[in-house]
N, C-alpha and C positions, 0 to 999 in steps of 0.2 A: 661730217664724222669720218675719220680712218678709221684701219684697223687697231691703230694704239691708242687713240684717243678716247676720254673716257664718254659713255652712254648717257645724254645727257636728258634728266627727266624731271617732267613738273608734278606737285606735288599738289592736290585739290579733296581740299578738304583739311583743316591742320588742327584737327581734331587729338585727340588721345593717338590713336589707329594711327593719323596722318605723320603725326609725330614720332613714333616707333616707324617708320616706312624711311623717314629723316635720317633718324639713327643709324637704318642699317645702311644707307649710302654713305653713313660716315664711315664705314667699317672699310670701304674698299672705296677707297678716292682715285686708285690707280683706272679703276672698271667704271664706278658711274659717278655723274654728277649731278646736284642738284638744280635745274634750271632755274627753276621761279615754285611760287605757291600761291596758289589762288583759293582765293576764300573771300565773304565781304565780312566776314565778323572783324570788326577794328583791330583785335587782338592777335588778328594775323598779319596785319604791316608790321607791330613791332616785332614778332616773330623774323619775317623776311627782311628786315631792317639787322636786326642782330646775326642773322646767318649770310648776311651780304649779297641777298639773291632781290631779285626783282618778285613786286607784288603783283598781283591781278586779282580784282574782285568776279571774273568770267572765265568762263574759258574762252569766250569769245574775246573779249582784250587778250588772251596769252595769244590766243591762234595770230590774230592781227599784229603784237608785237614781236611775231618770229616762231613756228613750229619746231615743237622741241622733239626730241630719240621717240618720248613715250611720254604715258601721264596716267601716274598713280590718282585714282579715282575714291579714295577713305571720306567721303561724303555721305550723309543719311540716304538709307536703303532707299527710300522715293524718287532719289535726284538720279538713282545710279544707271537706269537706261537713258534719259533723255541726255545726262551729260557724255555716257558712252556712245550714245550717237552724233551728237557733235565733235568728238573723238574720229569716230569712224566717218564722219564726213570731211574731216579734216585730213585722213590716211595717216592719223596716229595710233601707235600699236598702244594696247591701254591694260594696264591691271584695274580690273571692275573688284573692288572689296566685298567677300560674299557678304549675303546674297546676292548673287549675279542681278536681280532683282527681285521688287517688291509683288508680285504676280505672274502670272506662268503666259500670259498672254503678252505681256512686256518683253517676259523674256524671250517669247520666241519670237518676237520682233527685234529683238535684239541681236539673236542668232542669225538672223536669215540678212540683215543689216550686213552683219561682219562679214559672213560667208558672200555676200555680193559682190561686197567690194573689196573682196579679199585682203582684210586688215585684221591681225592678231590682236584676239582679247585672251589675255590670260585671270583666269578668276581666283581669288585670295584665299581659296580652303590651305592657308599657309602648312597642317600639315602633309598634306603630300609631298611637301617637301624634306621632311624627318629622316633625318639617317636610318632610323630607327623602321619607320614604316615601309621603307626603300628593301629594307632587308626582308621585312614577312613577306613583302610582296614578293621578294624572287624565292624564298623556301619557297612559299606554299605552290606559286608555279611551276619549282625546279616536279613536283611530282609527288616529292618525298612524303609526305600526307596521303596521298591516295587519294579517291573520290572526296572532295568536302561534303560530310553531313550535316553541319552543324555549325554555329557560330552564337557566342552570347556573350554581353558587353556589360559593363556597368558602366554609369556615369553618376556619380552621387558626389556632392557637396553640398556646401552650407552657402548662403548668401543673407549675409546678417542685416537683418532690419534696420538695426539702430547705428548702420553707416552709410545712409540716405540712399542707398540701394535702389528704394518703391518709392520716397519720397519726393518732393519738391518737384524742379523739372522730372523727373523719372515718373514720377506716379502713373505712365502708362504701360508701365511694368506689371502694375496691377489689374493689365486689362487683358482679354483678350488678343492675343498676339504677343502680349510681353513676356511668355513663359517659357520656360526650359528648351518645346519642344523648338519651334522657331526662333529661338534666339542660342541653342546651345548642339539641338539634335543632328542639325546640319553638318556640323562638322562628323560625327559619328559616321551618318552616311556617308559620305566622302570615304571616309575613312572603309568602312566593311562592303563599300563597294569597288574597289580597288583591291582588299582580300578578297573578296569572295563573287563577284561576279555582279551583273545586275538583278535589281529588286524587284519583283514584278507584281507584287500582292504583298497589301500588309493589317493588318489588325494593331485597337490600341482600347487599353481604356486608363482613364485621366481620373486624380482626383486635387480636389480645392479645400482637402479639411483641415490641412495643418494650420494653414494662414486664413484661410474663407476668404481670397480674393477671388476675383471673378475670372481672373485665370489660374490653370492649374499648376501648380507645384511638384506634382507628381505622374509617372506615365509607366505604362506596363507597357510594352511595344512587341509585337510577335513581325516576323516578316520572309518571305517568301520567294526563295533567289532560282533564276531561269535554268539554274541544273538542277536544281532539286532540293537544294541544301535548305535549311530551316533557320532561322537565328530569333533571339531575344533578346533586348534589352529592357534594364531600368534605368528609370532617369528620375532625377529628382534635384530639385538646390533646396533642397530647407531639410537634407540629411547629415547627420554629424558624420560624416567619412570622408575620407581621401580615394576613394575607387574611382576616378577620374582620368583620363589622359594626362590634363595637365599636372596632377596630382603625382603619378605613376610613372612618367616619361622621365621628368629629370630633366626635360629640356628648358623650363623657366624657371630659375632660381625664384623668384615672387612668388611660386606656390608652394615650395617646400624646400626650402636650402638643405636641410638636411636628410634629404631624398637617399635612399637606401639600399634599390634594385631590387627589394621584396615583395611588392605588389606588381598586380596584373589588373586591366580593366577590361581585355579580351580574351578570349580563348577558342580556336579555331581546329575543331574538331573532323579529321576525314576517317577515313575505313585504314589505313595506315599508321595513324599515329597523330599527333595531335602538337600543337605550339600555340604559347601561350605569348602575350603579344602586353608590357614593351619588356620583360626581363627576358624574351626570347628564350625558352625554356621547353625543349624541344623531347618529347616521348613519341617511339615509335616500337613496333616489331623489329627484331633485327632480323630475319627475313619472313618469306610468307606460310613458312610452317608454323612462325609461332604466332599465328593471328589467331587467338582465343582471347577471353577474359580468363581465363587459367592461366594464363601466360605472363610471366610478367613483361612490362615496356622498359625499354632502353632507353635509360636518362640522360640528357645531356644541355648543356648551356653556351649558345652561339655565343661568338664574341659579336660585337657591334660599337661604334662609338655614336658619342651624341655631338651634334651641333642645331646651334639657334636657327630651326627651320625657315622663322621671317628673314633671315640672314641670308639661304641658300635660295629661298626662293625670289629675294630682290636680286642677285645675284643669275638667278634665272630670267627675270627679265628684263635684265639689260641683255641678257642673248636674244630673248624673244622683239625686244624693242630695235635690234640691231637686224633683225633679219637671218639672224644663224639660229635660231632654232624655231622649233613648234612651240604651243604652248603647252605644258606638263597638264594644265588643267584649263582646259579647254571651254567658251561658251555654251557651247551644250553639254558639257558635262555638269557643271554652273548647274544648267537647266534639270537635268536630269536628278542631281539632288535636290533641290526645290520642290521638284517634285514627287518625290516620297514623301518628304517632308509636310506638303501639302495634301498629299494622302493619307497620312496617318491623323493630321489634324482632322480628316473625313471621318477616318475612320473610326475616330473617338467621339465623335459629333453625332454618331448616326447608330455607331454599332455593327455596322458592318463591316466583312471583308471589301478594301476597297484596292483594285487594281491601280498598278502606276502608267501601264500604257497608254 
């Protein structure tokens, strides 16, 4: 590989996920190329047959028939450390599709893996890549907020039953592990711990009455950040609303083409002033004489644009698989939402406040 030459990477797993990963290397042919795709499901030779790449049902046949830039890893959460270690024994830089993994002991066999043999894992919390989130993150660092007190989210949708959603192969949807928190909460965290610092204590309580599956549908979520700040969230999929990221964002025409820039699913509260997170909608003191609730706040509306975050962040790891950058989102970061995530699921289980250290 030169400098001009495009970033050449295999694709494992040619899934939904794997597919969109495909797409967005079609978007910039000049930067990366598609190597090969591995997968043993049949339906993926004719895939790699129609897009004129070479098949592999391994990763061990791709390694054997030639090491490629990198290698997108959009395989079931289970497979995703043991095949990232064949990655990293191979000294391929690898995008792990979150969850980094399926267990927090995985994972940090994972970590300690990478960090050994010094091999870049970049993990899939695709938005950290958001123009959008790119921006609150530098407000609310730039100062202008003040001390963070405060941070509270919503996540609410609907996931319609009668479009095989719980059904068929899915019915483990309906179990334990198939629910909002682990399959949607993750990305949250990513998300408000990048505003707002790390997590270090968090409280939840769950409930299963809307459907009476054996997983829950719904979470009240309190949580507990190392400066001091406080946050809440609701999560729920079997709510009639669009208070969602992907609902709110504007960044996947699929959830809402006629997306508006009038909702918010964050709102990031300091001793300064406050921004409401994705219309970026910005109240503050305009200086510190007028810090009262008598006082009125100073309104205003950042500019920002939007681009397809999985776009910027394949785009990022062709830098990361080249060697010119770090990873935006690192294996132990990976880890480190995981395990909130894993803590909240404690912390609904038992009732207690449960630490993420």
């Amino acid at each position: 590989m030169t400098s001009s030459s495009p970033v050449r990477i295999a694709v494992a797993g040619a899934g939904q996920i794997g597919k969109r990963h495909i797409e967005m290397m079609g978007r910039m042919p000049q930067r990366v190329a598609l190597a090969a795709i591995v997968d043993p499901a049949p339906a993926s030779v004719d895939l790699a047959r129609s897009l004129g790449v070479p098949h592999h049902a391994s990763l061990r046949d791709l390694f054997a028939d030639g090491r490629p830039d990198g290698v997108v890893l959009a395989s079931p959460n289970q497979l995703h450390v043991e095949q990232a270690l064949e990655c990293i024994a191979a000294g391929v830089p690898t995008l792990v599709e979150k969850p980094v993994a399926h267990t927090l002991e995985a994972g940090r066999r994972l970590c300690e893996a990478a960090e050994a043999a010094g091999v870049p894992i970049l993990v899939g919390h695709h938005r950290r890549h958001s123009a959008i989130m790119a921006k609150a993150i530098q407000v609310i660092g730039s100062g202008v907020l003040g001390r963070i007190v405060a941070v509270t989210g919503s996540v609410l949708f609907y996931k319609a039953e009668n479009e095989g959603y719980f059904d068929g192969p899915h019915r483990w949807r309906q179990e334990p592990g198939g629910g909002p928190i682990l399959l949607n909460m993750i990305h949250e965290i990513g998300n408000v711990r990048a505003l707002c610092g790390e997590i270090v204590a968090v409280q939840a309580f769950t409930s299963n009455a809307t459907r009476g599956f054996a997983v829950e549908d719904t979470a009240a979520i309190a949580l507990r950040f190392a400066g001091g700040a406080l946050g809440t969230f609701i999560l729920s999929d079997a709510a009639a609303c669009d208070r969602s990221w992907e609902h709110t964002s504007g960044e996947d025409p699929r959830y809402d083409p006629a997306h508006t820039d009038d909702d918010d699913c964050y709102l990031v509260a300091g001793t300064f002033g406050s921004l409401a997170v994705p219309t970026m909608r910005l109240q503050r003191y305009a200086t510190a004489a007028d810090q009262s609730w008598h006082k009125p706040l100073a309104k205003s509306r950042l500019p920002l644009e939007r681009a397809d975050p999985l776009e910027r962040q394949m785009a990022h790891f062709a830098e990361v698989a080249a060697r010119r950058a770090a990873p935006l989102v690192s294996a132990r970061d990976g880890l480190a939402n995981l395990r909130v995530v894993d803590a909240i699921v404690e912390a609904a289980r038992t009732g207690r406040v449960v630490a993420t250290a």
